[in-house]
C-alpha positions in Angstrom: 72.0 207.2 -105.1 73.9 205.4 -107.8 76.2 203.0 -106.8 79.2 201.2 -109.2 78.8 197.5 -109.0 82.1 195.9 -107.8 83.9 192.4 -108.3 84.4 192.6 -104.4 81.0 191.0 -103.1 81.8 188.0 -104.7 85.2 187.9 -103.6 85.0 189.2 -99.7 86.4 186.7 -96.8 83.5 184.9 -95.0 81.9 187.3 -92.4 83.4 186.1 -88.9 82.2 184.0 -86.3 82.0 186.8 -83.8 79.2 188.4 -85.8 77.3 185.5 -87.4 77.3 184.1 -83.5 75.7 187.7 -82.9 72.5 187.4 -85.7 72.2 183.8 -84.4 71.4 184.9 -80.8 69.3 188.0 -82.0 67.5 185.3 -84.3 66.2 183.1 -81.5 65.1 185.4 -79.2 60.9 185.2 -80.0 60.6 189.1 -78.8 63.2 189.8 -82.1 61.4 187.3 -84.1 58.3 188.6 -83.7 59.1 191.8 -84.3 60.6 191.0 -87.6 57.0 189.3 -88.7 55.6 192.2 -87.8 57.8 193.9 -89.7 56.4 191.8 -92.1 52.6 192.4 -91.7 53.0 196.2 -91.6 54.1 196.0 -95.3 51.0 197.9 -96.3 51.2 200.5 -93.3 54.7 201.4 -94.0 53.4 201.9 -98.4 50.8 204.4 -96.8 53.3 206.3 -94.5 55.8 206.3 -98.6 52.5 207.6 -99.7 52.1 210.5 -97.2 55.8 211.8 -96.8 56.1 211.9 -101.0 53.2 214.3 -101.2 54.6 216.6 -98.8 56.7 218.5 -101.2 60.5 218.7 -100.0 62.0 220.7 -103.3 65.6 221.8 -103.1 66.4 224.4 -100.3 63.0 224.4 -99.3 62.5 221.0 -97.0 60.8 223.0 -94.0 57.2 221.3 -94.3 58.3 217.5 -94.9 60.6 218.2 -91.9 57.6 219.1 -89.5 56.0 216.4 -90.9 58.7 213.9 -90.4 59.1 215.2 -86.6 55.3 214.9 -85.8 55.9 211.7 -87.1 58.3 210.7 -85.1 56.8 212.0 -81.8 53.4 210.0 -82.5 56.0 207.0 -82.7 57.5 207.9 -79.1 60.1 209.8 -79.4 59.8 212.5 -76.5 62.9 214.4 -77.7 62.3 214.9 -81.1 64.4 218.6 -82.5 65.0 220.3 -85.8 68.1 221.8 -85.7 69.5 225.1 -87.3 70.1 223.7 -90.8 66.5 222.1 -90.7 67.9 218.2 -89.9 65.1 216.3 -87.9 66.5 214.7 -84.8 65.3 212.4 -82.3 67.4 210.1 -79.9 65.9 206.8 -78.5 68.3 206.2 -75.9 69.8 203.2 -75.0 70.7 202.0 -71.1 73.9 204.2 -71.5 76.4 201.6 -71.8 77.0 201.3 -75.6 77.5 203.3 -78.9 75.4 206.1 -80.6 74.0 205.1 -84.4 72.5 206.8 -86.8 69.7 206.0 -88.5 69.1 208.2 -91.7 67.9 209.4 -94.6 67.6 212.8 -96.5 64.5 214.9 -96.7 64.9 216.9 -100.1 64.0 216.0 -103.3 65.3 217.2 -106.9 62.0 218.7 -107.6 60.7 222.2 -107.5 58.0 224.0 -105.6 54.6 223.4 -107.3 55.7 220.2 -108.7 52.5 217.4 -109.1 53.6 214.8 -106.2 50.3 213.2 -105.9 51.2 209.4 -105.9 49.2 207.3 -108.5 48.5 203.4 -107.8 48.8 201.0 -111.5 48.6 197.9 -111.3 50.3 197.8 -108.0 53.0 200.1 -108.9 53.4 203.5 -107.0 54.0 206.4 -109.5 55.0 209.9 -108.3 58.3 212.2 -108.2 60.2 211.2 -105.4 58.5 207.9 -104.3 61.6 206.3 -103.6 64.5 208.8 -103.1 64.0 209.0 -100.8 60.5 208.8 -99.1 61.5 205.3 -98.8 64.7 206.0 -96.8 62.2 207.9 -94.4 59.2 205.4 -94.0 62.0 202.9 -93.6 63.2 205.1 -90.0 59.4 205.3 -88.7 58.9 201.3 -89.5 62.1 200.8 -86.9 61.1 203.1 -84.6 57.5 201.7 -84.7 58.5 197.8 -83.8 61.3 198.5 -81.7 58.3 200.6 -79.1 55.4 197.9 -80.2 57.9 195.3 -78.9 59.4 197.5 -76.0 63.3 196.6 -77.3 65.9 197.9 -75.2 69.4 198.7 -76.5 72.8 199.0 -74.9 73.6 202.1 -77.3 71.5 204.9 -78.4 69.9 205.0 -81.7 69.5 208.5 -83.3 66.5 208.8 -86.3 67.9 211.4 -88.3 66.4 213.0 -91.5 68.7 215.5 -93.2 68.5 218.3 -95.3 70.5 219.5 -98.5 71.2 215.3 -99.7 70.5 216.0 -103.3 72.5 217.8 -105.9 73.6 221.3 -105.0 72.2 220.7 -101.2 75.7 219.3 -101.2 75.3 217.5 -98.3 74.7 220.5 -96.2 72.1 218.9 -93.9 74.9 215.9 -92.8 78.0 218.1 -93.0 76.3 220.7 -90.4 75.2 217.6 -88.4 79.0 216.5 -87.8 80.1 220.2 -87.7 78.2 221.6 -85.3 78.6 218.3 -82.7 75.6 218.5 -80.9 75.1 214.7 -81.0 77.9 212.8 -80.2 78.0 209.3 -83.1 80.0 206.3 -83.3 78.5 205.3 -86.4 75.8 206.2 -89.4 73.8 204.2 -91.3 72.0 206.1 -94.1 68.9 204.4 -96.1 68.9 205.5 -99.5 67.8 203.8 -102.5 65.5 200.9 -103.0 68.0 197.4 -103.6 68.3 195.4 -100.3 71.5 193.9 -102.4 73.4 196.9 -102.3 75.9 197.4 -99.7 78.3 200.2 -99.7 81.8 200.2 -98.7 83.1 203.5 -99.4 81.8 207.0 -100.4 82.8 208.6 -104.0 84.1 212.4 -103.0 82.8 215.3 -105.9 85.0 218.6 -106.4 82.2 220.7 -108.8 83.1 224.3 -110.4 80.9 226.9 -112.6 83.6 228.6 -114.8 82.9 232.0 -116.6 84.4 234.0 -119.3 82.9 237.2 -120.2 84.1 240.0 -122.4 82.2 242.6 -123.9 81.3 240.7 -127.3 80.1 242.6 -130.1 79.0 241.8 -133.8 80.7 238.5 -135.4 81.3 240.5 -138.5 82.1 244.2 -137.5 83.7 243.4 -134.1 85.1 240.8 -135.4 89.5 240.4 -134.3 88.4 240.7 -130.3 88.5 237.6 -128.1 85.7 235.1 -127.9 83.9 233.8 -125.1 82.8 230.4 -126.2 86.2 230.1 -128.1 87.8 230.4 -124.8 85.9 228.1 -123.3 86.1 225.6 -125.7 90.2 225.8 -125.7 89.2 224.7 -121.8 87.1 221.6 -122.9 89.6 220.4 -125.6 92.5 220.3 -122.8 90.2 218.9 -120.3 89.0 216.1 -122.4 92.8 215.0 -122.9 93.7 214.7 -119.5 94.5 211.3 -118.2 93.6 209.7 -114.4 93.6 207.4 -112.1 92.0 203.7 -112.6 92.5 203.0 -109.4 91.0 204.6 -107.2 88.9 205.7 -109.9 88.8 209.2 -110.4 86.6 210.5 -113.3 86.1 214.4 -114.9 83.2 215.6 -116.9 81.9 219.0 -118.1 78.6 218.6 -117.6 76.3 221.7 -119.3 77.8 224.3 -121.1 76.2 227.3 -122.4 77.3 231.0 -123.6 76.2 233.3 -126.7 72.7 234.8 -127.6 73.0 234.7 -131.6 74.5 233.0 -133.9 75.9 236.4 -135.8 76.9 238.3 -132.0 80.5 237.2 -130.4 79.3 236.1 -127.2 79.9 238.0 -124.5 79.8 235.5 -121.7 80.4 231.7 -121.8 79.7 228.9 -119.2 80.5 225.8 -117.9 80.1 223.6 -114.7 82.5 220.6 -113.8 81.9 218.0 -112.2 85.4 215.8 -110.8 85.1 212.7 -108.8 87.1 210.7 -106.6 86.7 207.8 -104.3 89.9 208.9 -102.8 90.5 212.3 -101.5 94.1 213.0 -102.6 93.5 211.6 -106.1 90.3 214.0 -106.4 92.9 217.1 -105.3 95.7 216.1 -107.4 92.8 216.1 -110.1 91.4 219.9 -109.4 95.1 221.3 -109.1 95.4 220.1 -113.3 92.4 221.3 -114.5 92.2 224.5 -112.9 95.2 226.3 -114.4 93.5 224.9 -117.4 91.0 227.6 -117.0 93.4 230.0 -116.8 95.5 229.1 -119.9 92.4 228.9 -122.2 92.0 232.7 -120.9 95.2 234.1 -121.2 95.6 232.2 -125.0 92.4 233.7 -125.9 93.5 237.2 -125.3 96.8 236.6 -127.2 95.4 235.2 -130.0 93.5 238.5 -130.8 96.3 240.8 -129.1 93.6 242.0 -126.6 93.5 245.2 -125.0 92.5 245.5 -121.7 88.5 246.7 -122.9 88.3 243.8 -124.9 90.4 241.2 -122.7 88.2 238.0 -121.9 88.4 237.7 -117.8 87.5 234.8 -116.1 85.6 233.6 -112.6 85.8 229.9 -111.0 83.2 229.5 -108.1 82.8 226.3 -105.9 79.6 225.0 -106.2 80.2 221.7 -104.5 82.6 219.6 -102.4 81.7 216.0 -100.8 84.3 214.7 -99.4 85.5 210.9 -100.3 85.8 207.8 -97.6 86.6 204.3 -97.4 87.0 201.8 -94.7 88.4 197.7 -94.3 85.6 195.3 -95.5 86.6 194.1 -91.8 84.5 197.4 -90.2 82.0 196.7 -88.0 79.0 198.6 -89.6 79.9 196.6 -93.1 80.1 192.7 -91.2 76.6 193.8 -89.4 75.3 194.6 -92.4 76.1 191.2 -94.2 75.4 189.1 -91.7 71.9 190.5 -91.2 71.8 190.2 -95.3 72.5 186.6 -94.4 70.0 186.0 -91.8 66.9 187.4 -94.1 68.3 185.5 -97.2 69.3 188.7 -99.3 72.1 188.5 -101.6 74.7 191.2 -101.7 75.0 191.9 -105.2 76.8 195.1 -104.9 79.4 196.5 -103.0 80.8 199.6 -103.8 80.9 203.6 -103.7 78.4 206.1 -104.2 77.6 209.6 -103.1 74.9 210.0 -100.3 75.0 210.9 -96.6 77.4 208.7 -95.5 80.3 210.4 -97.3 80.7 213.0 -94.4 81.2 210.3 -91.6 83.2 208.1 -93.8 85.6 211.3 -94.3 86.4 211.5 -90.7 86.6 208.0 -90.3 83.8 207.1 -88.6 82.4 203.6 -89.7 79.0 204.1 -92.5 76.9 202.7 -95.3 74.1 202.8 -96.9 71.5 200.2 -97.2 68.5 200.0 -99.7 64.9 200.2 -98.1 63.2 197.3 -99.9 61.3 197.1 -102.8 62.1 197.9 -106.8 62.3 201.9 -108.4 62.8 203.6 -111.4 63.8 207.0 -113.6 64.1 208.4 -110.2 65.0 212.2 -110.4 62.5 212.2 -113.1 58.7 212.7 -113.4 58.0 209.2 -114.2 59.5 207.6 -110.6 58.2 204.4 -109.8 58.6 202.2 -107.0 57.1 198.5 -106.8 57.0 197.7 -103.3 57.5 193.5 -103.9 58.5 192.4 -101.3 59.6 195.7 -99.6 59.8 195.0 -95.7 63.0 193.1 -96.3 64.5 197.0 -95.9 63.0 198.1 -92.9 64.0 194.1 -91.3 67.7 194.5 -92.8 67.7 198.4 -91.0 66.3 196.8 -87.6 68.7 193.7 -87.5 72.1 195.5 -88.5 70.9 198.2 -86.1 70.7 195.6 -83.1 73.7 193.9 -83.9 75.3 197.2 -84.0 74.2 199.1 -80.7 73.2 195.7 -78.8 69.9 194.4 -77.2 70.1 194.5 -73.5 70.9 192.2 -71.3 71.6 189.6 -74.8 73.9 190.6 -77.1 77.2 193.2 -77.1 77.5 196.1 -79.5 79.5 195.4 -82.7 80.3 199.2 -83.0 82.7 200.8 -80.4 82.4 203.8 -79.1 84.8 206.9 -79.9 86.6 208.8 -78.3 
């Protein structure tokens, strides 16, 4: 997760007195307070569960052994109804007394790396080094350290909480694991909190939506001297980028394009015979990130078709063209005013973390947000670095400030029986 700093956290209204009153209560009864030291002192037990889920290879597509994992996991923890479902989400529901919402507690399996990848962690001078360390093994441990103190503790909730760990977060998983979670309705939710990334100060507001494309143009090519007069793949292609690269957009909401790899030919003396690209367009608004794909797309098709003139093709030597979707998250925002986003801050209050960012970035919660159902993200403690890359780090300073943040918004949220109401409502 990458999130875009924003001027808003210094600028947002005073959480209210309804919430705040809420944290207050929670913070004086000595069961919650307990749990939260404990929290606390099972700083190193929650680095050695990081430890165990990173080397337990999740690569892309292929998440089935961290998933059974995860689920024995979460069954030594207490869950008695613990599932994987068809796409290969793990699910297990620790229900409430029935009388209040359903949350979601998450965070996504996968990794970016693939099979056979070297996900042995390495200890230096207190820093943990591996591929996926922190994105999101992290987000994981960060479920079973909630789980754990709210059974040590015996907490009872009004609403149901729901420890979900998804498939498909990453890249081209596309969010497959937490679209088929909302598709398929099997678990009725009133909310989603996802726990991604390492920075307690990062609180998300809204989710930025992705439209991405692979583009082709293929010809027969030939010889760049003898054949030469017939259309040209990369040339094409290139006519694409130079339009694309002109366009203007939105500021606000921010909507951004890029052409990300590009690659066609096999010599420099051979017209290419195939040439390809993959977009990537962004939006943190769903109408601005159509309006966006309806430009450049005909774009495509004009490079083509002035391609083809240029060299007076014939139809054997005609460059043709293919567009295939290779991605679509849909884009989500809510009023700083929602309850998932005041929980969140006041518990950031209570422990004495500073929200330094508030913004929009892509993860799991972009599915929920799209059909307005309240979300965010929170960070699971700690520091990271170059994740996606085979020099990942996390530093796990001070790191059980994510699983404490996770347990008190999830309280304030759902509601401890017989003390407190649930912040979130329950939908229709």
């Amino acid at each position: 997760m990458t999130a875009s700093a924003s001027p808003q956290a210094a600028a947002l209204a005073p959480v209210p007195s309804i919430v705040t009153d809420i944290l207050d209560r929670l913070s004086l009864i000595p069961i919650i307070k307990s749990a939260l030291e404990q929290i606390k002192k099972d700083e190193t037990l929650t680095i050695e569960d990081q430890i165990s889920l990173t080397e337990v290879e999740a690569p892309p597509f292929h998440e089935e052994a961290r998933a059974e994992y995860f689920a024995r996991q979460l069954k030594e923890l207490g869950l008695k109804n613990v599932r994987i479902d068809g796409i290969g989400n793990v699910i297990g529901v620790r229900p409430g007394n029935g009388n209040g919402p359903r949350l979601v507690l998450g965070a996504h399996l996968d990794t970016v790396f693939p099979k056979g990848t070297n996900v042995k962690v390495r200890r230096e001078n207190g820093i943990l080094y591996a591929p996926g360390i922190s994105d999101d093994a992290r987000g994981l441990t960060v479920l079973l350290e909630v789980l754990r103190t709210l059974n040590a503790f015996d907490i009872k909730t009004e609403g149901d909480l729901l420890f979900i760990a998804t498939v498909g977060e990453e890249g081209n998983g596309d969010l497959r694991g937490s679209k088929h979670l909302f598709a398929a309705g099997e678990e009725h939710i009133d909310g989603f909190i996802s726990v991604d990334g390492a920075d307690v100060g990062v609180l998300l507001h809204g989710s930025t939506g992705s439209r991405r494309f692979r583009v082709t143009f293929s010809g027969p090519g030939g010889h760049s001297w003898s054949n030469f007069g017939i259309p040209n793949a990369n040339h094409a292609l290139g006519r694409a980028i130079a339009k694309i690269a002109d366009l203007q957009v939105s500021e606000s909401p921010k909507t951004t394009f890029s052409v990300g790899t590009v690659q066609g030919g096999s010599s420099i003396n051979a017209i290419p015979a195939k040439a390809q690209l993959e977009l990537d367009t962004r939006s943190i608004n769903n109408d601005e990130l159509n309006k966006l794909v309806e430009r450049i797309l005909p774009i495509f098709e004009e490079a083509c078709e002035a391609e083809n003139k240029r060299w007076n093709a014939t139809e054997e030597t005609k460059i043709k063209l293919s567009i295939e979707p290779i991605g679509h998250r849909p884009a989500g925002d809510q009023q700083n005013d929602s309850p998932i986003l005041l929980a969140a801050r006041a518990s950031m209050n209570h422990l004495g973390i500073a929200l330094t960012t508030y913004g929009c970035a892509s993860t799991d919660q972009n599915v929920a947000l799209s059909l307005g159902i309240p979300a965010t993200t929170l960070g699971g403690g700690g520091k990271e670095g170059y994740n996606h890359s085979l020099k990942e780090w996390y530093d796990p300073t001070d790191s059980y400030l994510g699983p404490q943040l996770t347990f008190l918004s999830a309280l304030a949220l759902v509601g401890l029986e017989a003390e407190t109401l649930p912040l979130l409502p329950k939908r229709k």
